[in-house]
N, C-alpha and C positions, 0 to 999 in steps of 0.2 A: 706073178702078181701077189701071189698068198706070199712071199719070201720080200716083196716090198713093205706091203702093208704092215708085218710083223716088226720087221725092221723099224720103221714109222715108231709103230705101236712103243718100240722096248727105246726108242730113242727120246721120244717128247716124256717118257718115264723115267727114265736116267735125268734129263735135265731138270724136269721138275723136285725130283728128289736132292739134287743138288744145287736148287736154285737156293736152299735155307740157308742165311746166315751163319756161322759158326763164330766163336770167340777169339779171336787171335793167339791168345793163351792159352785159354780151357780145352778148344776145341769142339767145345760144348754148342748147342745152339743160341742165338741171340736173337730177339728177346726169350726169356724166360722166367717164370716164378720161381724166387726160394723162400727163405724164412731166415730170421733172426736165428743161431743160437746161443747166445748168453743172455745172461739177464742186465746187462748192462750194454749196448752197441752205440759206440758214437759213428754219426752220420757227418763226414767231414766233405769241408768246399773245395779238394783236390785227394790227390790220388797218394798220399801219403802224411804222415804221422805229423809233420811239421805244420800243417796246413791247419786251420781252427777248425772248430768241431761247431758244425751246425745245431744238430739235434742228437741228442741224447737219450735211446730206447731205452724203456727201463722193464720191457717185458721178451721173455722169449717168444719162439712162433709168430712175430710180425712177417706179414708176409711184405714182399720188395720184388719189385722188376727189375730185372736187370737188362740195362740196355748199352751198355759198353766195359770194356775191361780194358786195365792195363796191368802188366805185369800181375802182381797178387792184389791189384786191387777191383775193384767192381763199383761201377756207375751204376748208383741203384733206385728207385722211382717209387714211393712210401702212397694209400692211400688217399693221400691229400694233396697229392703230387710235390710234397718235396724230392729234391733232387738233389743228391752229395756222391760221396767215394764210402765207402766199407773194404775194410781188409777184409779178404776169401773167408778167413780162419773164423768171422764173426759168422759167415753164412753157412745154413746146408739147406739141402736138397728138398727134403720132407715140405710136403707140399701144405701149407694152413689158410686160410683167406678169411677176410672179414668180410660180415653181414654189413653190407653198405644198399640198402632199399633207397628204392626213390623216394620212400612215400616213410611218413609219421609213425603209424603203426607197425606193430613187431613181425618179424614173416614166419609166418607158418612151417611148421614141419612135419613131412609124413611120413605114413608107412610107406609108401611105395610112389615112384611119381604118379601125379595126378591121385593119389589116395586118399586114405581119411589123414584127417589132421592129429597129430599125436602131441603136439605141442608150439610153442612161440621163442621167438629170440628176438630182443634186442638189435635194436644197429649198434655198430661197432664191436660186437661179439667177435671172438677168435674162432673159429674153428677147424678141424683138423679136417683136411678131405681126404676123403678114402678114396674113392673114382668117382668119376664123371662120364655120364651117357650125354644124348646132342644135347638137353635142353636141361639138365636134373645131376644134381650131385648128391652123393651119399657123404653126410658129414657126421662127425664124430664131437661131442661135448662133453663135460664130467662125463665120460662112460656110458654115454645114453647117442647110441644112432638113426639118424633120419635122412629124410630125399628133402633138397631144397631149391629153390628154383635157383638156375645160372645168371639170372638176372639183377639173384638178389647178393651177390657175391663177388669182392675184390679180390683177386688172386687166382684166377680162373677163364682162362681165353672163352671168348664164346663159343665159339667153335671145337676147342678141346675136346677130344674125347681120350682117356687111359685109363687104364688098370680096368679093364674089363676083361671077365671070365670068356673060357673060349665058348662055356654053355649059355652065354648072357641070352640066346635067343631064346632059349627055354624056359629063364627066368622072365622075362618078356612075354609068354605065351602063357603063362602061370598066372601072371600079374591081371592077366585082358579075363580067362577064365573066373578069377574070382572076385 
């Protein structure tokens, strides 16, 4: 019975691990965040160079979803929800997200999740994410770091969590302590 149930167990494990999408090309997974890097990226209305140029990035670190690829190219998804082709060579990995709040006022950032408030940001801000616990992201600006709420942020799955410390519990039991 222990030799079934295991079995069960490592089976609905294996397919859920491999129910994720991968890229045709990349092999990477699909969907995913990356970011602009040039300071110049055109966003075109097919999968190659001949095709006209939708929109024209003129900043690096935009962050872009990508939700399909072909060959070197990538079907990529802009806060606004536009929607074109990017050659790979414009994109990488490094993960940035914009401050997109529901609400008027600028969102908060703190020392720690749920902390005191250390400062404000703008909507439409760039910022660079460090990692992400369930509900709270540590972001990066001019050189200055804070925790922001997941809510208030494009480029960023809800549910994501990465680049956490294998001690992240202890920082968590530090956090409640003081």
């Amino acid at each position: 019975m222990k030799k079934i149930f295991l079995f069960l167990i490592i089976f609905f494990y294996s397919f859920n691990s491999f129910s994720e999408e991968l890229g045709k090309f990349s092999k990477l997974k699909i969907p995913r965040f990356v970011s602009t890097k040039t300071l110049e990226s055109n966003l075109r209305i097919g999968a190659d160079i001949s095709y006209p140029i939708l929109i024209q990035y003129k900043f690096k670190n935009i962050p872009l979803q990508i939700t399909d690829e072909y060959k070197d190219w990538r079907k990529v998804i802009d806060f606004e929800g536009n929607v074109g082709w990017m050659h790979k060579r414009l994109l990488k990995g490094n993960r940035f997200a914009i401050i997109a709040a529901p609400y008027k006022e600028p969102v908060q950032i703190f020392n720690k999740p749920q902390g005191n408030t250390v400062g404000k940001i703008g909507k439409r801000n760039i910022v660079k994410i460090i990692r992400c616990l369930n509900k709270w992201c540590l972001v990066e600006i001019n050189q200055k770091k804070g925790w922001i709420g997941k809510n208030n942020l494009w480029g960023v799955y809800e549910k994501e969590v990465f680049k956490i410390p294998f001690y992240q519990f202890l920082i968590n039991i530090y956090w409640k302590i003081l």
